[in-house]
N, C-alpha and C positions, 0 to 999 in steps of 0.2 A: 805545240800550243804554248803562246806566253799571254804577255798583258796585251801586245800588240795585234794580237790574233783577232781577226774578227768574232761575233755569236749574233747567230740567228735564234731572237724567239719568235716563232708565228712565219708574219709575215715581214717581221723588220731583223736587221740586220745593222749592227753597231759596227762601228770601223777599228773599236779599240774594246779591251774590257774596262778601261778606268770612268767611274761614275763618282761625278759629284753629288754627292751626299745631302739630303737635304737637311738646310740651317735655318732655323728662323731668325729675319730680319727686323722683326719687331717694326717697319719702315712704311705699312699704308695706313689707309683712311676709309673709313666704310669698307671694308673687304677688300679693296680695287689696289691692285701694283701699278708702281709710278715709274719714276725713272732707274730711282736705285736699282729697284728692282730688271729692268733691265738692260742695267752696266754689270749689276752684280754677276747675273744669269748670265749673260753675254758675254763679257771678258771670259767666263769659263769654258766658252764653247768657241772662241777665239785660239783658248790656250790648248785646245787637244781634246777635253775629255770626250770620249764616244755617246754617253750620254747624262745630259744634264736632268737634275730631279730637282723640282720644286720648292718651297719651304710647305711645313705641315698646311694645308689649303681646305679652309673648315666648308664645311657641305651646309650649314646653317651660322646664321648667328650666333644660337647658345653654344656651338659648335666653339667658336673661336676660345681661346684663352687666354688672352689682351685683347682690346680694341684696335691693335697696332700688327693684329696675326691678317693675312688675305685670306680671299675665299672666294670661291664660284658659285654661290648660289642664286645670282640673278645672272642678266644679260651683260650689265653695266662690265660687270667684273669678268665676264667671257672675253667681253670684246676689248679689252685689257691686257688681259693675258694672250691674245691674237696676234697684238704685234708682237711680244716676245720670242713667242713661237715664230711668228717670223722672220728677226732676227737670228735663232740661232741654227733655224734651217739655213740659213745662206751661209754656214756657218759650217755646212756639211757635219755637222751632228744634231743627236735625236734626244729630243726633250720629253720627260715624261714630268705627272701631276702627282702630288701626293695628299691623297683625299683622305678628310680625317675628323673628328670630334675628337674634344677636348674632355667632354663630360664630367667628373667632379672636380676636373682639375680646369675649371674655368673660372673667368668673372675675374682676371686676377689687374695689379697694375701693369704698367711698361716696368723692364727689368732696372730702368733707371729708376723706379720708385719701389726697389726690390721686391715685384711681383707679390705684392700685399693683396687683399682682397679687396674687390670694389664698390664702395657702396651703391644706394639705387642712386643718389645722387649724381652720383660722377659715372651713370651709364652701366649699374651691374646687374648682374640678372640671377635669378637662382639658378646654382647646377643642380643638374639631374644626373643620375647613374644607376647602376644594377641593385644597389643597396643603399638604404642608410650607414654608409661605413667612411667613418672618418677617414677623410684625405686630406693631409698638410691643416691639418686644424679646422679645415671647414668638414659640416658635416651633409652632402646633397641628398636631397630626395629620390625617393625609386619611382623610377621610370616604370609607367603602365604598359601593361599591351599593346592598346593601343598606340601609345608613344613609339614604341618601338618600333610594332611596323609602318608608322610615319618617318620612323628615320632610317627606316629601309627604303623607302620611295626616296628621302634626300640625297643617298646616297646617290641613287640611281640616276637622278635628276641631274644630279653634277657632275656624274659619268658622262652623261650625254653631255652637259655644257663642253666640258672637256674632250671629249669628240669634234665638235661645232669651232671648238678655237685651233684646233691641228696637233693638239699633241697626241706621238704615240706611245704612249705606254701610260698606264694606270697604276699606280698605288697607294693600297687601303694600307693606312698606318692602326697598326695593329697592336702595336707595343707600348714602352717608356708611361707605362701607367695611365693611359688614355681609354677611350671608353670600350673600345672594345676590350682590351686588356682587363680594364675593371669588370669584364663580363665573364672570360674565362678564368680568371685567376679566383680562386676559392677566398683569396685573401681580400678581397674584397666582393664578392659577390656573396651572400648569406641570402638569395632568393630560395624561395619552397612550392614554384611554378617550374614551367615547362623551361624554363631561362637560366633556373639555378638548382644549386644539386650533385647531380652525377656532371662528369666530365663532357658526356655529351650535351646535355643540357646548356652546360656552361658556355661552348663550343658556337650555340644554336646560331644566335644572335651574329656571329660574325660567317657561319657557313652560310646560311641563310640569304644573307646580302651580296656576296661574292657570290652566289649565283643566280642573285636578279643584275649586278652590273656587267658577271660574263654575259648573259642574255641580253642586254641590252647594248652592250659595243659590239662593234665591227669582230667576226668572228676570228681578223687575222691580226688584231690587238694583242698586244702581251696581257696580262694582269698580274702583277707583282701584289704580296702582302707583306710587311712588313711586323716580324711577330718580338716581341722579347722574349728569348728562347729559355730564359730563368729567370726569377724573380730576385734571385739574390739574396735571401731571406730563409733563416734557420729555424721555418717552424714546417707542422705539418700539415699546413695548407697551402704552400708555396709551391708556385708553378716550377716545375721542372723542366728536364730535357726530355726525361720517357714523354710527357707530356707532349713537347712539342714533336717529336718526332710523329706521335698519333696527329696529331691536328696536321701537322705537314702533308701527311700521304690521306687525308679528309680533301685539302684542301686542291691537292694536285688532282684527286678525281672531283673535285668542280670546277674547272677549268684555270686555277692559276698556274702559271709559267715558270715561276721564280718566288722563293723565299729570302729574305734579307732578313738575317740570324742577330738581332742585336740581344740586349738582355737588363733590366732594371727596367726602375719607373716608380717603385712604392718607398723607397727607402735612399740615402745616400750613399755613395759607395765610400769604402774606406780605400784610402792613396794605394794600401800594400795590393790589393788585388786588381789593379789599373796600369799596364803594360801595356809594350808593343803588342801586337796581334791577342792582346787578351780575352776578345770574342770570336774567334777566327776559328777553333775547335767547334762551335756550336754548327758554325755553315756547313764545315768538312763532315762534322757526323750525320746532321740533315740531309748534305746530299747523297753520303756514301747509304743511309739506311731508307730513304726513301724514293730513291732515284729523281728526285725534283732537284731542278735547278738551284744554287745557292749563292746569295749574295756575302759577301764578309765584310765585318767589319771593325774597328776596334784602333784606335791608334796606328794606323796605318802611314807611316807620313814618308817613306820611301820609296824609291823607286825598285831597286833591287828585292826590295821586302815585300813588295807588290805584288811584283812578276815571281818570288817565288809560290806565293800563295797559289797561281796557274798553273804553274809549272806544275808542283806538286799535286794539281787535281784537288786544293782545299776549296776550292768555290769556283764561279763560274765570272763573277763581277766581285769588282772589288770598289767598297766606295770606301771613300775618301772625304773627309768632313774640314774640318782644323787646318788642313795643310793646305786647301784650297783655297782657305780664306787668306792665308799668309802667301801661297804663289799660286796666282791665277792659270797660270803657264804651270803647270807640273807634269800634265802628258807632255808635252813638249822638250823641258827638260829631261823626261824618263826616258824620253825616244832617243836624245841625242848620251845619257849615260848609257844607256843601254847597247848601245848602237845601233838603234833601228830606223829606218829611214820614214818617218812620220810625214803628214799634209802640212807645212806652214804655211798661215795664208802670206800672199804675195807681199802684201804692205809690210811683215814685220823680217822676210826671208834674209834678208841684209847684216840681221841680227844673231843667225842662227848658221 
């Protein structure tokens, strides 16, 4: 087994383990992806990776966290996403979505106007989240019950758009301090209902939902979550790894496939703890203690460094974020460091 080995989740089967990692583009208009958006996506699936992932793709409006982030919550922005997906299937690799809410960490500028906060003027909206708990100086309102199981139905709703446009694979972005993460993390959740509390409670909100989107996709769909396996933060309400490890083996008996181990979201990281494979431990002990599938990820930007994370049984997928933006072609190059005899497509083989 290396990087070049195939994996079957479900019913799909990747040609490679390398995944492009999703990046936000900051690059559409009303939710809907343009062209960047599929040169971006497309040169990656040109260049080898087995399978391409999305940028974070808001399931609502308030969802979003610029005006400038996509999203699938109407038709417009499905049939958008359509051709993409059908560019990178001719492409002979597999494109998944990655469904997501921004929640107190919304309403903000384009990062060229260093993601300041937006007023109602210039299109901002109030965030909502699991608490009143200050996030980056703003401080969002708490989401009602109601509210919530409204945004169990968005989810679900985008699941299916995303069915309807041809991608296989699905992922609830889970982590980097987004809403659901504002649900389980103690550190921002201070609810004293069925939502906040104990562990499970905290849990609720995001198990809840992975199993109205398992129930609602194709039974032989992967469903990936994407969780921050620690919070990164020295106090004692900070999300930990026991932590994720319980939510991992929750989440693999509701039907997800695969876990992608990242970790932060509430705080900046300092430079000393940011290394090669510096999240890469989180996926290995995920997978080793709950037998669920695991993605890695972390500065990853070699080839060799890649394949050994396989090798070694540290994860199952390895994405790859930064280096993809600087070589669109990196499966490609890995295959031919590595020695392994990869697909180039015909037009570029002259080169290789």
């Amino acid at each position: 087994m290396n990087l070049f080995s195939p994996l079957t989740l479900r019913d799909l089967t990747l040609k490679n383990r390398i995944v492009v990692s999703s990046m936000q583009q900051y690059s559409a208009f009303k939710g809907i992806p343009g062209n960047w958006h599929l040169v971006h996506l497309g040169s990656r699936a040109v260049g080898g990776a087995g399978l391409i992932m999305t940028e974070c793709t808001a399931v609502s409006p308030e969802g979003l966290a610029t005006l400038s982030d996509v999203g699938i919550w109407n038709d417009e922005q499905k049939n958008a996403w359509k051709n993409i997906v059908g560019f990178v299937h001719e492409q002979n690799a597999k494109i998944g979505i990655q469904l997501w809410h921004s929640g107190g960490k919304g309403s903000l500028k384009h990062p060229n106007e260093k993601m300041k906060p937006l007023s109602k003027e210039e299109g901002g909206w109030i965030v909502k989240s699991s608490s009143p708990t200050e996030i980056n100086g703003v401080i969002p309102q708490e989401l009602t019950i109601d509210e919530i199981q409204e945004l169990k139905v968005k989810f679900t709703e985008a699941a299916l758009r995303a069915v309807g446009a041809g991608f296989d694979v699905i992922e609830l972005h889970a982590g980097h301090g987004y809403l659901f993460h504002q649900f389980y993390s103690a550190v921002i959740n201070k609810r004293q209902d069925e939502y906040g509390g104990s562990l499970e409670n905290r849990i609720r909100f995001l198990v809840e939902t992975v199993g109205e989107v398992r129930r609602a996709i194709p039974d032989g769909m992967p469903l990936l979550v994407r969780i921050s396996a620690v919070d990164y933060l020295e106090t004692p309400d900070a999300w930990t790894l026991d932590d994720s490890i319980v939510l991992a083996k929750i989440l693999r008996e509701n039907g997800v496939d695969l876990i992608t181990a990242s970790g932060g979201g509430f705080a900046n990281m300092s430079k000393d703890r940011v290394f090669p494979n510096y999240q890469v431990p989180f996926a290995a002990i995920i997978k080793q203690q709950t037998a669920i599938a695991a993605g890695a990820v972390g500065l990853i930007t070699e080839a060799v460094q890649a394949n050994d994370i396989i090798v070694n049984d540290e994860a199952d997928l390895v994405f790859i974020a930064r280096e993809h933006l600087r070589d669109p072609y990196f499966a490609l190059e890995a295959a031919k460091e590595l020695e392994v005899q990869a697909e180039i497509p015909w037009q570029y083989r002259r080169a290789f």
